[in-house]
N, C-alpha and C positions, 0 to 999 in steps of 0.2 A: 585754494587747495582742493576744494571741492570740485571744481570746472577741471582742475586735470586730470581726478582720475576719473572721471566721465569722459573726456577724451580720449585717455588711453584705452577704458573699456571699448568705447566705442572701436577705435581703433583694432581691437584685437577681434571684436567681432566679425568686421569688416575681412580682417584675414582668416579665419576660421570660416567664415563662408563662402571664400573665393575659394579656397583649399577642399573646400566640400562639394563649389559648382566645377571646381577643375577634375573631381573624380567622375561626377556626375556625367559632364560633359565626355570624358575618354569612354565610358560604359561602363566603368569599373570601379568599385569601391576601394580604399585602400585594404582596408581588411579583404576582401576577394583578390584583392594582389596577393596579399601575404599569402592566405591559402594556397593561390594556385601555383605561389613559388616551391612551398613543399612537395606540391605532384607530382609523383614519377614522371607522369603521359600529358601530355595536351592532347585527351584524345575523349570524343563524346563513342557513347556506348552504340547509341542511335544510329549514330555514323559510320559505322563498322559494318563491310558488305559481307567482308571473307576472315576468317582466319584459319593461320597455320602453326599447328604444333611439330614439331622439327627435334625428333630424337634419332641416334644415331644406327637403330635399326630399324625406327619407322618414322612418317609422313604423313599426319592427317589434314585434310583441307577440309572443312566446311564454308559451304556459299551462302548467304540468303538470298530465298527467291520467295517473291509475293507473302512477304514477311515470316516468314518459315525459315526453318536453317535445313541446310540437305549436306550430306556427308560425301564429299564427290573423291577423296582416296581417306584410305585403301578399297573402300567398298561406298560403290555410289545408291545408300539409303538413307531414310531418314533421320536426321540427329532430334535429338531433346530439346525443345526451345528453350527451354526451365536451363538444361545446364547449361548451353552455350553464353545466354543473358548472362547467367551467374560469373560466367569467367571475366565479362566484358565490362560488367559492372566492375567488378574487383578492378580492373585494368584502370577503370575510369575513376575511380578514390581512390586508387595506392598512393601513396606516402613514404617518399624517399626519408631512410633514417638517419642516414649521411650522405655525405658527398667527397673521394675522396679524388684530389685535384691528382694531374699527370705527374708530377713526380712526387706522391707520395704511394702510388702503383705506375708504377712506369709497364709500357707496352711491353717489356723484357720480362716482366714478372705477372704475366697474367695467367699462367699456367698454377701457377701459386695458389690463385684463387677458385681455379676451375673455369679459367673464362678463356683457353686455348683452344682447345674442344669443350665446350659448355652440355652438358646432357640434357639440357630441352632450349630450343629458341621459339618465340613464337612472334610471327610476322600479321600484324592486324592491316588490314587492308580497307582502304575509306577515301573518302571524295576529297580527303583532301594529304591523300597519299599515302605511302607505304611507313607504316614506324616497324621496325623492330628491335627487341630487348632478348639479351640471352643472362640465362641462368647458370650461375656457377656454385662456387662449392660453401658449406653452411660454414657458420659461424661458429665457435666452440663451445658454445650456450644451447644450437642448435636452433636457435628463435629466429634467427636472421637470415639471407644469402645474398650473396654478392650480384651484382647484376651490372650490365652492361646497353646501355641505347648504344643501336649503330648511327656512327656519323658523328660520336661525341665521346672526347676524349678521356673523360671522367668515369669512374667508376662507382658505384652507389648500393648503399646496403637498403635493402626492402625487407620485409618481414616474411617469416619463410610461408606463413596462409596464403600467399600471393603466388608462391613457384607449386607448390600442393595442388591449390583449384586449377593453373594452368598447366599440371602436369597430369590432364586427365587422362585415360584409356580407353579405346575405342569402343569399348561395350558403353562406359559411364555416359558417355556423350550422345549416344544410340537412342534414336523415341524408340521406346519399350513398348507403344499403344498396340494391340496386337490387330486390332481392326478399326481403323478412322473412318467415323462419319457420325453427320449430325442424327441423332436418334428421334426426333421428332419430326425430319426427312422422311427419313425410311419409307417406304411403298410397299415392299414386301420380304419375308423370310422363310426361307425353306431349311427345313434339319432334316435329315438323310443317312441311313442305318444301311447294317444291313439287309432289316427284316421290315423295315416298315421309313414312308416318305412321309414327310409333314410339311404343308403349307399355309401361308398365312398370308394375306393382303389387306389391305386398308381399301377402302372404298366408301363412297357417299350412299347409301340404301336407295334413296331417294335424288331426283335433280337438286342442286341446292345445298341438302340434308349437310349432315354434321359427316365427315368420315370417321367409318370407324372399321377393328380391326375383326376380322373374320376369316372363318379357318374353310379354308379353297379343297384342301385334301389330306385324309382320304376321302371326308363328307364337306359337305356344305354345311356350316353352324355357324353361330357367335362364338366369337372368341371372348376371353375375358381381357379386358381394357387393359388391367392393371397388373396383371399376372406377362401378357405381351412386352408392355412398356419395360416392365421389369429387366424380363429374359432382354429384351432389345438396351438397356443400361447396361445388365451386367458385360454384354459382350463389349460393348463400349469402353469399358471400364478393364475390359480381362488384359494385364500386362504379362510381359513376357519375364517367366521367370531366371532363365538362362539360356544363351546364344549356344547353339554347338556346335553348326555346321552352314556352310556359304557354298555350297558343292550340290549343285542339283542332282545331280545321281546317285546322292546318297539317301534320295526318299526312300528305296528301298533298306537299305541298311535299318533305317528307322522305321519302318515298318508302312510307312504313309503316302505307297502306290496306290493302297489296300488300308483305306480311314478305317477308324470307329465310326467317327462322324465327319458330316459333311455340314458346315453351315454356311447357307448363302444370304445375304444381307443386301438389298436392292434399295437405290434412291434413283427414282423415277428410271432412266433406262441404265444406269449403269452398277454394277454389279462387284462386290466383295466376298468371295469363298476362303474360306479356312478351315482346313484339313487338321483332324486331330485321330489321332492315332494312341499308342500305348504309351505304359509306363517303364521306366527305366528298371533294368531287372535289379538295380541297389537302391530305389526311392521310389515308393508306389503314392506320395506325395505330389507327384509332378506325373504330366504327359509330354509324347513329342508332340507338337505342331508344325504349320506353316501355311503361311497364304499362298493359296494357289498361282497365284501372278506373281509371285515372287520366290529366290531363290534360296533364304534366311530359313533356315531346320533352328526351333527353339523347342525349350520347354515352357508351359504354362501350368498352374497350380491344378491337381486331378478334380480338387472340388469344385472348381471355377467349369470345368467340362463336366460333373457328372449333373450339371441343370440345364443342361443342350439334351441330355438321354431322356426325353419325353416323351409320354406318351402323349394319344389325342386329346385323351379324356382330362389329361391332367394342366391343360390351356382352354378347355372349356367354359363358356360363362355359367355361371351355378345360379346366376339371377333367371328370375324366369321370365319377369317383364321389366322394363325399362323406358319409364314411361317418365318424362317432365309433368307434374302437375298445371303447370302452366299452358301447356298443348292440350289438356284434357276439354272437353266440349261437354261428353258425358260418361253416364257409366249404365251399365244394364246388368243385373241380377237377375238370376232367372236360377230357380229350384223348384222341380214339378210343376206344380202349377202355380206356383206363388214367383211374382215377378214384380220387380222394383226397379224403376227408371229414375238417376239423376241427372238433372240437366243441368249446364250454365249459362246466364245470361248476363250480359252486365259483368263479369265476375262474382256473380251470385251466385251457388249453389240452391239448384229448387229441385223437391221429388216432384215426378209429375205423374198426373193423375187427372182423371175429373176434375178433381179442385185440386189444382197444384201449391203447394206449401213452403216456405221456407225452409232448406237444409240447416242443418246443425252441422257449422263451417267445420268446428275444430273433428268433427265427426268423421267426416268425408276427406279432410286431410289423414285422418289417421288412419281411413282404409288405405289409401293412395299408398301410403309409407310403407303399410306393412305387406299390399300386395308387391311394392316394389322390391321391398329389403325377403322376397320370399326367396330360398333357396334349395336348388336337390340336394341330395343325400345320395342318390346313387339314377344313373343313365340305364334306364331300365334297357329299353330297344333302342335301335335306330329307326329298323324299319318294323313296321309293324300293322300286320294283314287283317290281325282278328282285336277289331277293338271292343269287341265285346268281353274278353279275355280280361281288359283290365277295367271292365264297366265303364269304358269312353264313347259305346256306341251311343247309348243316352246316361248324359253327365249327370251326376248327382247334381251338381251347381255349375252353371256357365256365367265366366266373368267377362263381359266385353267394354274395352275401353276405348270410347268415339273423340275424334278430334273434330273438324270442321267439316261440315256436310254429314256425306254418308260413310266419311273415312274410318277405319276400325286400326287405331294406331295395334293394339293385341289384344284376343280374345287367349283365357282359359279356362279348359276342362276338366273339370275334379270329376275323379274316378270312383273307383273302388277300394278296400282295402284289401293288401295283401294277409296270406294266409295267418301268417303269424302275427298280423296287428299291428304293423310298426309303420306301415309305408303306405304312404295312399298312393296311388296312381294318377298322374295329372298329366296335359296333355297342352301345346300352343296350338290353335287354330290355325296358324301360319307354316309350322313344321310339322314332315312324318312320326319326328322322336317320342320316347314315353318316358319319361321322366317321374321319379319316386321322391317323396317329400314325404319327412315326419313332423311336420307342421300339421296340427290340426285345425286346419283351414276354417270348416263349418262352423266352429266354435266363433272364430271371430267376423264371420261375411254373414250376420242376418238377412233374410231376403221378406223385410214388413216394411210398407209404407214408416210407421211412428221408430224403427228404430233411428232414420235418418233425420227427420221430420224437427225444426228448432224447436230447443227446451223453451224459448219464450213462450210461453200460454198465452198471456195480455200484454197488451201494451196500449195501457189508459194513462192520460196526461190525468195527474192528481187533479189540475185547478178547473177541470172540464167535468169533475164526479160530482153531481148534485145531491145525492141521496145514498146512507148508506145503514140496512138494516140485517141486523146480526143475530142469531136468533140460537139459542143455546138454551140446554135441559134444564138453568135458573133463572132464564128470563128473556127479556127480548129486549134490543138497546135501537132506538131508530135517531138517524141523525139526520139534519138537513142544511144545507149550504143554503144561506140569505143572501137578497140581492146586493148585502154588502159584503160579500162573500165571502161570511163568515159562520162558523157551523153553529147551529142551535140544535141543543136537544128536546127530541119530544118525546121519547119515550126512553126511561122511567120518568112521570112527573117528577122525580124531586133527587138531587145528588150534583155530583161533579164530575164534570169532564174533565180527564187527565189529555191534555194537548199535547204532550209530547209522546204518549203511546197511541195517541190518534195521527196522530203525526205518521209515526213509525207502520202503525197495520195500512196504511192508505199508501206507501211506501213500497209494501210488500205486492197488496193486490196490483196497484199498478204498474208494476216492473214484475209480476208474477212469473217466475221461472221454475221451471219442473227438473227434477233432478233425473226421472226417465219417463219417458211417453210410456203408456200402460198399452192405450187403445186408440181407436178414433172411434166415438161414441161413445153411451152411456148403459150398453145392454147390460144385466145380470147385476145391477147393482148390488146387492147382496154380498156378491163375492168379495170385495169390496169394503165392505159395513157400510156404502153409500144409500143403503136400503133404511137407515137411520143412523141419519150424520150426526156427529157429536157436534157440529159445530157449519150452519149457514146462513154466508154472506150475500147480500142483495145489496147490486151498485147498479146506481142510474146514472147514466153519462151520455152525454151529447142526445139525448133524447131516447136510448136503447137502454136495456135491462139485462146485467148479467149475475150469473150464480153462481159462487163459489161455495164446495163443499169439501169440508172436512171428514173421510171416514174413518175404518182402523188402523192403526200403526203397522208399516212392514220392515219386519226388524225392528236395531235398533235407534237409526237414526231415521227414519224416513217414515210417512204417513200417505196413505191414498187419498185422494182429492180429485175432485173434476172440476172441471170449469162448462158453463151452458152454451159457448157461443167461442169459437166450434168444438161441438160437442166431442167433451176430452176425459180418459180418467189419466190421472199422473201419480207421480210420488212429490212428494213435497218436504224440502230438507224439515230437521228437527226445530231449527235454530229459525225457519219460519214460521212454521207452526207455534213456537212460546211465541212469536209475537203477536199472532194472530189469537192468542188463545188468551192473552189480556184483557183485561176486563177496562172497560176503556173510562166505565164510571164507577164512581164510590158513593157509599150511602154518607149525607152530613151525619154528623156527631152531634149530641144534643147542647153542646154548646156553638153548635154553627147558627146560621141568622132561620130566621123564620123562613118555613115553605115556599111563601110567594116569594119571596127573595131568590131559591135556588131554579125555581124554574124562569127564570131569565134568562136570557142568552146569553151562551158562553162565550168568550171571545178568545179569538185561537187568531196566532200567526197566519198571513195566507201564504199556505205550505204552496212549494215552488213548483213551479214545471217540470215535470217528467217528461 
């Protein structure tokens, strides 16, 4: 009993999978039969070169040409790719709702339906021939209508979204773009008044260089990047609000012999103008338009043209320099006589000097940034004869920014202030303009060696510090690293080393960081209270001698301090200073072991590499 029905299974498998290699093999699943017996079309979307919509007082053809649809009657423009897909797609999933066989609508009775004269046919045209379907009249539900393939006897209801989408209207089918082209193409754009021309080009500054965009007339300037791109989006974007006229003669009717505006839009040598002109005397909502190479009088939305009506000033770049950090080589400060040179090496930042120093990185990035992100407030001149007027003849501060060799990517000149206090005067070393900013520049471009100069004071490897003597208004603590490199105390005779706050001050000195450079040198200690430190450190290391000194507090986080080697005064956080101001040993308690006992060596972890 068991061996049969393993046989029959068997058996039935055997036919279930010849039934599955037999779909396989035709191309076609049986479920993909079934589907596509429902389908109105045997027709791919893809496939479709032409279509025509066929009502009884109009004819539309659309072609496609180089993947685009073009509208070749009544009017040879361009159509909407978005709608024509749409109708095509529809075409290519409709779904026949019935099918009603020859004599249950006989050819006698197809006026019945609406299918004697149908009021739209539409004929799709494809490589692999002509199909067409006509529409007739709806169903009493109104959800459905009748429909007809030529060449086949039958008649079929389809659902009425199907005769709607392909009963479009020649505006709906129409590209609406009011001006095509790629906007990151573009080369150049000109806007044209009556009272004033505006031009603008893209160019590389430099052989090589980056292109960027820049305003050709009525001056020579930078344009702003982003304010360009913009205007050059929006007109890419500007659609046409309503069609009104296919009659070239009637520019004057509309008034657009004689524009508002004239905008011309240039990729590499070939050219797009579009004439805008007024608004309709019932809807000051809208303007007329139309492209000058073509024949199509529309409207387009007024707001969409009232950011074509620009002035020079209002596409101007408001940065004043534009500099990559990354291009930067150096930088030069210069105020009277006090002058500060940064250099880069390596990608190091060094001031340089007689003795050249490490920058203080995050320092000199955040000049960069904010001389970058500086911007006017108002275009003082263009041209401009008497620079003494705005005290540019000799700058209060000149900023120059050097790239490789001797190149000077931009220099600027800080002026004077205007009368009323609000506006400095500044000035490009590369342009004639004068330019006003209410940035108070001076405040943040110090021109001193120590304000650039890195906060690291020291940088001692802890396990290289041999000797370390501390010297405060209740006593003196002297410590010394043993050839098992381990610290003993010698002065006080008698107490305890706390190793973990020896630890932590030996931490501090050798990774010493200044919260601001005061000076370079040690004059006038006094001012200071360095003239008697509350509190000095002497560290011997790798066979050299340095001094750290604690003076008075400025404010209330921060404390004055120098350092001997090179001769520094600095500030020094709060949260340093308590640890430095630990007392690193303790006196025993009279229940601790006898005296010779505590002056033994202490034994301390060996604190790790810095």
């Amino acid at each position: 009993m068991k061996l049969r029905t393993t046989i029959i299974l068997l058996v039935l498998t055997v036919i279930i999978g010849g039934i599955a290699f037999w779909d396989y093999k035709k191309g076609t699943t049986t479920e993909q039969a079934k589907e596509k017996a429902k389908r109105l079309l045997d027709i791919k979307a893809a496939d479709v070169t032409a279509m025509e919509l066929v009502r009884s007082n109009e004819t539309i053809v659309v072609e496609k040409a180089d993947e685009h649809w073009e509208i070749k009657k009544p009017l040879a423009v361009k159509a909407d790719d978005n709608a024509v897909s749409a109708i095509l797609d529809q075409f290519e999933f409709a779904e026949r709702e019935r099918t009603f066989k020859e004599d249950e609508i006989p050819a006698t009775q197809l006026a019945d339906y609406g299918l004697a004269a149908p009021p739209l046919r539409v004929v799709l045209r494809g490589k692999k021939g002509d199909t067409e379907i006509a529409f007739g009249s709806e169903t009493p539900t109104k959800e459905s209508v009748y429909a007809r393939i030529q060449g086949q006897k039958t008649v079929v209801l389809v659902r009425k979204y199907l005769f709607d989408r392909a009963n479009a209207s020649l505006d709906s089918l129409r590209n609406r773009s009011v001006m095509t082209f790629v906007t990151t193409s573009a080369t150049r754009l000109e806007i044209k008044t009556a009272d004033r021309f505006l031009e603008l080009a893209k160019t590389a500054p430099k052989p090589g260089g980056e292109t960027r965009w820049s305003i050709v007339k009525p001056i020579q300037t930078r344009a702003d990047q982003q304010k360009t791109m913009d205007l050059l989006y929006d007109l890419n974007a500007m659609r046409v609000s309503e069609f009104v006229s296919e009659d070239p003669k009637e520019v004057h009717t509309y008034q657009l012999d004689d524009p508002q505006i004239e905008v011309t839009v240039w990729t590499a040598d070939k050219g797009q103008t579009l004439l805008i002109g007024r608004s309709p005397s019932n809807d000051a909502t809208k303007v007329y338009a139309k492209l000058k190479s073509a024949d199509s009088i529309f409207t387009v939305p007024a707001d969409s043209a009232k950011k074509l009506a620009l002035q020079v000033n209002d596409i101007r770049d408001t940065h004043l320099l534009s500099v990559a950090e990354t291009s930067l080589q150096g930088i030069e400060l210069t105020r009277g006589t006090d002058k500060v040179s940064l250099t880069r090496s390596g990608g190091v930042w060094n001031v340089a000097g007689p003795v050249p120093v490490t920058a203080e990185e995050s320092v000199v990035q955040d000049l960069v940034r904010r001389l970058n992100e500086l911007t006017t407030t108002q275009f003082v001149a263009d041209v401009a004869t008497d620079l003494g007027k705005y005290g540019l003849a000799t700058p209060v501060l000149t900023v120059t920014l050097q790239g490789e060799g001797t190149n000077v990517l931009a220099q600027l000149l800080v002026g004077a202030i205007d009368e009323a206090g609000k506006t400095r005067y500044v000035k490009r070393g590369d342009e004639p303009f004068i330019y006003g900013i209410s940035d108070n520049i001076l405040s943040w471009i110090p021109v001193s060696r120590v304000a650039y100069r890195s906060r690291r004071v020291a940088e001692l490897k802890v396990d290289q510090m041999s000797k370390l003597t501390i010297e405060r208004a209740d006593g003196r603590t002297v410590l010394e690293r043993g050839a098992d490199k381990k610290w003993k105390m010698i002065e006080p005779p008698h107490g305890v080393l706390d190793n973990d706050r020896l630890q932590q001050a030996l931490d501090v000195i050798g990774f010493l960081r200044a919260e601001e450079i005061v000076r370079e040198g040690i004059d006038n200690p006094a001012e200071y209270g360095l003239d008697k430190p509350t509190a000095k450190f002497t560290i011997e290391a790798n066979g050299k001698t340095y001094i750290l000194q604690l003076g008075k507090p400025r404010g209330e986080n921060a404390t004055y301090a120098s350092w001997s080697d090179p001769a520094l005064v600095f500030t020094l956080s709060s949260a340093s200073v308590t640890t430095l101001s630990h007392n690193l040993v303790t006196s025993p308690s009279s229940t601790n072991q006898p005296p010779s006992a505590a002056t033994a060596p202490v034994a301390t972890n060996t604190p790790a590499t810095r």
